[in-house]
N, C-alpha and C positions, 0 to 999 in steps of 0.2 A: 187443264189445271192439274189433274190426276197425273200426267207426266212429267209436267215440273219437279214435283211433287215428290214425285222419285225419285228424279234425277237430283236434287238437293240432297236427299237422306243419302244418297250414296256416295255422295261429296263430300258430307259431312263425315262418314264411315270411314274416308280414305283417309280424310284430313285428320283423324283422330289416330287412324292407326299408324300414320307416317308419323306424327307428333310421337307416339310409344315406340315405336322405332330408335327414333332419332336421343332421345331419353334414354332408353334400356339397351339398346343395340348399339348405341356411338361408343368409342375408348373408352375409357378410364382414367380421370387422370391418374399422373404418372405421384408415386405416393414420394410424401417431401425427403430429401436425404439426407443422412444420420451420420452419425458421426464416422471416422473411419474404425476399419475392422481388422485386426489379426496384425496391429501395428503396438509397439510400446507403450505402456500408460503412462502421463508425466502429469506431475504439479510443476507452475511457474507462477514467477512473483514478476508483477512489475510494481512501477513505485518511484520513492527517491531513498536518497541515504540511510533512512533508517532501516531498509529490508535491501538494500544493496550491499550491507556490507563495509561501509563506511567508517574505519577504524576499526575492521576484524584481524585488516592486514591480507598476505598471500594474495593478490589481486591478482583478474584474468589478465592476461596477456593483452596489450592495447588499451587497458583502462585504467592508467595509472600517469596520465597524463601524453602518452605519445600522439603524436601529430592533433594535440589541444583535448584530446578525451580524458576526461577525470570523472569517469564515472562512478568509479572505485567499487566494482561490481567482486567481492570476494567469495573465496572459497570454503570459508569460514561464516555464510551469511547463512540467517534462521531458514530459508528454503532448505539449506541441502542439511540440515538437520530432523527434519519431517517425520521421517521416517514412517511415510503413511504403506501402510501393506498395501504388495502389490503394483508399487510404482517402481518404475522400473528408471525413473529418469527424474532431477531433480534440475529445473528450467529458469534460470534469473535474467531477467531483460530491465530491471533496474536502474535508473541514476542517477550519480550524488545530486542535488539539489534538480531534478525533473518537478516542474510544476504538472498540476492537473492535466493541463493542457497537450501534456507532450506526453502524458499516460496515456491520452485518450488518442481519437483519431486527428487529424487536419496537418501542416505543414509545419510545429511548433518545433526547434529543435533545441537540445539539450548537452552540452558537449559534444558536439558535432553529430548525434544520434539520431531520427526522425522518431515518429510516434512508436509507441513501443505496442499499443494495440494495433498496428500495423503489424509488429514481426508478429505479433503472436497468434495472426491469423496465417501465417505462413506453418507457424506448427501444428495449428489445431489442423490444418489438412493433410499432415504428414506425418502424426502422432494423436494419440487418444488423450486428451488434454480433461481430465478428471477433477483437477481446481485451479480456480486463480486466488490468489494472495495478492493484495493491492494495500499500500499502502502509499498515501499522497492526499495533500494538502496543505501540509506547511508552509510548502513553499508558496502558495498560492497569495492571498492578500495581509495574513498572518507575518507570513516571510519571518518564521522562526530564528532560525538561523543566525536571521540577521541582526533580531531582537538579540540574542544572547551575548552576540558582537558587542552591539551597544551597553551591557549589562556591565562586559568586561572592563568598555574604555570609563564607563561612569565610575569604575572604581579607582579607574588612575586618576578621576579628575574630580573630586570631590566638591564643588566649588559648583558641580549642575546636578541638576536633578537626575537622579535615580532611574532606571529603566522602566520598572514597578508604575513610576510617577508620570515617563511618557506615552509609556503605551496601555498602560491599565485602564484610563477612561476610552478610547477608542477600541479596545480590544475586542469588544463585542461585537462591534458592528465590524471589524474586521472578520471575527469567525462566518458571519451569517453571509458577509460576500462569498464567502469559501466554498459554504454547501452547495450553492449551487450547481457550482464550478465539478466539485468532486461530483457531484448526482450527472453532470455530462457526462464526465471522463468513463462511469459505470456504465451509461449509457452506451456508450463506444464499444466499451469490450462485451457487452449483451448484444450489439449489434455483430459486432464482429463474428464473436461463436455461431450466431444463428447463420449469418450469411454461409456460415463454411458447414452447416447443419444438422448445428447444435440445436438441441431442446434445453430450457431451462432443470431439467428433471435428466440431464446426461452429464451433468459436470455443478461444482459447487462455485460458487464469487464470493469471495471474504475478505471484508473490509477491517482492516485494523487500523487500534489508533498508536497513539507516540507515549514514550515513558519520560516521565521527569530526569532527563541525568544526573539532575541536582537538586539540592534539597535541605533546610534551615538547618540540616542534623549536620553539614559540612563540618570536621572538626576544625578546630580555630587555628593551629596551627599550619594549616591547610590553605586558609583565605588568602593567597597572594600566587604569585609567579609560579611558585613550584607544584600546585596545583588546582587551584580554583579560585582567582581574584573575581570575588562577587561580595556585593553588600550584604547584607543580612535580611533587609528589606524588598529588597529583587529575587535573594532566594527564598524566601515563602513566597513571593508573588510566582515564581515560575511555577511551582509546585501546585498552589493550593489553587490559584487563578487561571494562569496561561494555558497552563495542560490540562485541566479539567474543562477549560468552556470550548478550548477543538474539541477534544473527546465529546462534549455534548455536540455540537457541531457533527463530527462524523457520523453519532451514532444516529443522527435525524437523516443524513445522507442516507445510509446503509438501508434506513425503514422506507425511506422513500425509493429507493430502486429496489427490495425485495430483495439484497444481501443481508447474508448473516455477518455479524458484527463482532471483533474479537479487542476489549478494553485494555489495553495494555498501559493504562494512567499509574496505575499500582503496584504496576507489575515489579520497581524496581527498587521499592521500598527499602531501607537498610543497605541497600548495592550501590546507590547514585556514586557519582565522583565524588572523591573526597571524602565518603563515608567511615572509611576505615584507614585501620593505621596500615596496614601492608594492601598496597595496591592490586595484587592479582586476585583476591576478595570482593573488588568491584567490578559492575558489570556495565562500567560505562567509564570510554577514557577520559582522565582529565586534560588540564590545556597540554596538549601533541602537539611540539616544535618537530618538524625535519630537518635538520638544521641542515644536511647536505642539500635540500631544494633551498636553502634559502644563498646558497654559493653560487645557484643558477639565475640569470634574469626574468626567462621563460617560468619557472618550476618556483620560484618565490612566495608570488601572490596565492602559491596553495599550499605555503608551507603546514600554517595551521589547520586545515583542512579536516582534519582529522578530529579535532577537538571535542570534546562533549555528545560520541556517539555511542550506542553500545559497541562493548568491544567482543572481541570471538567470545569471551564466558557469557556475556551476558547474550548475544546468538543464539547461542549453544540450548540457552535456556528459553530465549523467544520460542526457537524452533520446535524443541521438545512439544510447548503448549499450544503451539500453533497443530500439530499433529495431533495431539490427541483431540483437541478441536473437532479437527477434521473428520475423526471417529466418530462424533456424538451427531444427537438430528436436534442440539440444540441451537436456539436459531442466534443469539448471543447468550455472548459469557467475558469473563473476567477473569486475565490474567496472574492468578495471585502465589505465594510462595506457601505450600502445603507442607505438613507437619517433619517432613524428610526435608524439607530446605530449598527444595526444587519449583518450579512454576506449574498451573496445572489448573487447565480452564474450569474456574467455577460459576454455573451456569445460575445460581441462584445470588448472585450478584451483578448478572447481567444486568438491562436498563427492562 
């Protein structure tokens, strides 16, 4: 009995110190991987028209409709105005009318483009990727764009209801399908950054929202063809209704994926189309004919493409408040026109 007895205690002794062993003396795992090192720092935006550059004009080479891309990815768009210190590279993966869908990951395409958080996992491994700039949802159940279309023909055709009158009671439950959708697409490029090994706490995600291009202050001489045919009733709706309830919309997106939120509802108060008597005063084009695409078969159906977006000044000025943005550790803020005339994120009218 006294030998068993032993023999167990000493089994037990083995069995304990091979367990400390195997515990204290096995690898290590291997510690998770960071971002890259001793490569360029860049901010990129993906998105759709409104952060592509859409009516800035100077378009990249290939996105100005050849072989079907109309992304209209410009030179002139709010990223390369940043001006964040330190960045050495200003990154646009944007396009004109991209839904959610085709910001985020899966096989969605957009003027013949594939997901744009696809490319921009090809950068984050071959550049120090410091923010992303997202803007997208419009196009999504909202279908902005398209609304405004309708706003336009409702004014040649007096005799139907008003834009204000078809989409204002459904408009709601339009934004609320949106959030969703937008909270995926954020999801995507969080998945992305980390798989290439990112930390949440190695790079910033900023969700912006959309500026009214128009707005009841239209001067009246204004209201037609030569610059902005809209009812009067459609433009306080766009302004006070349409663009205020995505903006709420977005800004529920943003808190729900843990980005910061940058309001650009306000941002272009006194600037919309048609606000002023000398047009290069505004910071959003009015209705833009190309009349040479409209000579083309192909190049036609985009003639007005351009219509009712910001244009390079008002870029000029996203960009400025988008960067200094960037500076701050505020987690939203509000794009508004500060005492010098200019944009300039005020965080104490955030949400």
């Amino acid at each position: 009995m006294r030998r068993y007895r032993w023999h167990a205690a000493v089994l037990l002794l083995v069995t304990m110190l091979l367990g400390a062993f195997l515990v204290v003396g096995g690898p290590e795992p291997a510690p998770p991987p960071g971002p890259p090192t001793g490569v360029p720092r860049v901010v990129v935006a993906l998105g759709d028209s409104t952060i592509s550059g859409e009516a800035a004009g100077d378009y990249e080479p290939g996105t100005d409709g050849q072989d079907g891309n109309w992304c209209h990815r410009s030179a002139n768009a709010s990223i390369h105005h940043t001006a964040v210190r330190g960045v050495a590279e200003t990154i646009n993966l944007a396009c004109s009318g991209a839904p959610s869908a085709q910001v985020g990951l899966g096989d969605t395409e957009q003027y013949t483009e594939g997901s744009q958080a696809g490319r921009l996992a090809a950068i984050a491994r071959e550049k120090r990727v410091v923010a992303v700039l997202v803007s997208t949802g419009a196009n999504d159940d909202p279908g902005f764009s398209h609304v405004l279309d309708n706003c336009v023909q409702a004014w040649f055709d007096r005799g139907k209801p008003g834009c204000a009158d078809v989409e204002g009671p459904g408009w709601q439950r339009k934004v609320d399908a949106m959030v969703p959708k937008v909270v995926r697409a954020l999801a995507d490029i969080r998945s992305v950054m980390r798989d290439t090994g990112y930390q949440p706490a190695d790079y910033q995600l900023v969700l912006q929202s959309y500026s009214a291009p128009i707005s009841p202050d239209v001067r009246a001489e204004l209201r037609n063809l030569n610059g902005c045919p809209f009812r009067a009733d459609d433009l306080r709706w766009v302004r006070e209704s349409g663009i205020t309830q995505i903006t709420d919309g977005l800004r529920e997106a943003a808190r729900e994926s843990g980005a910061r939120f940058l309001d650009l509802s306000r941002a272009g108060l006194g600037r919309e189309a048609c606000a002023r008597e000398d047009p290069t005063q505004e910071w959003f084009s009015r209705l833009a004919v190309r009349w040479d695409d409209l000579r083309s078969e192909v190049r036609a159906s985009h003639a007005l493409q351009e219509s009712f977006h910001p244009n390079a000044a008002g870029h000029r000025q996203f960009g400025r408040c988008l960067g200094e943005f960037l500076g701050t550790d505020d987690r939203a803020a509000a794009c508004l026109a500060g005492a010098d005339g200019t944009l300039h994120p005020a965080a104490s009218i955030g949400p």
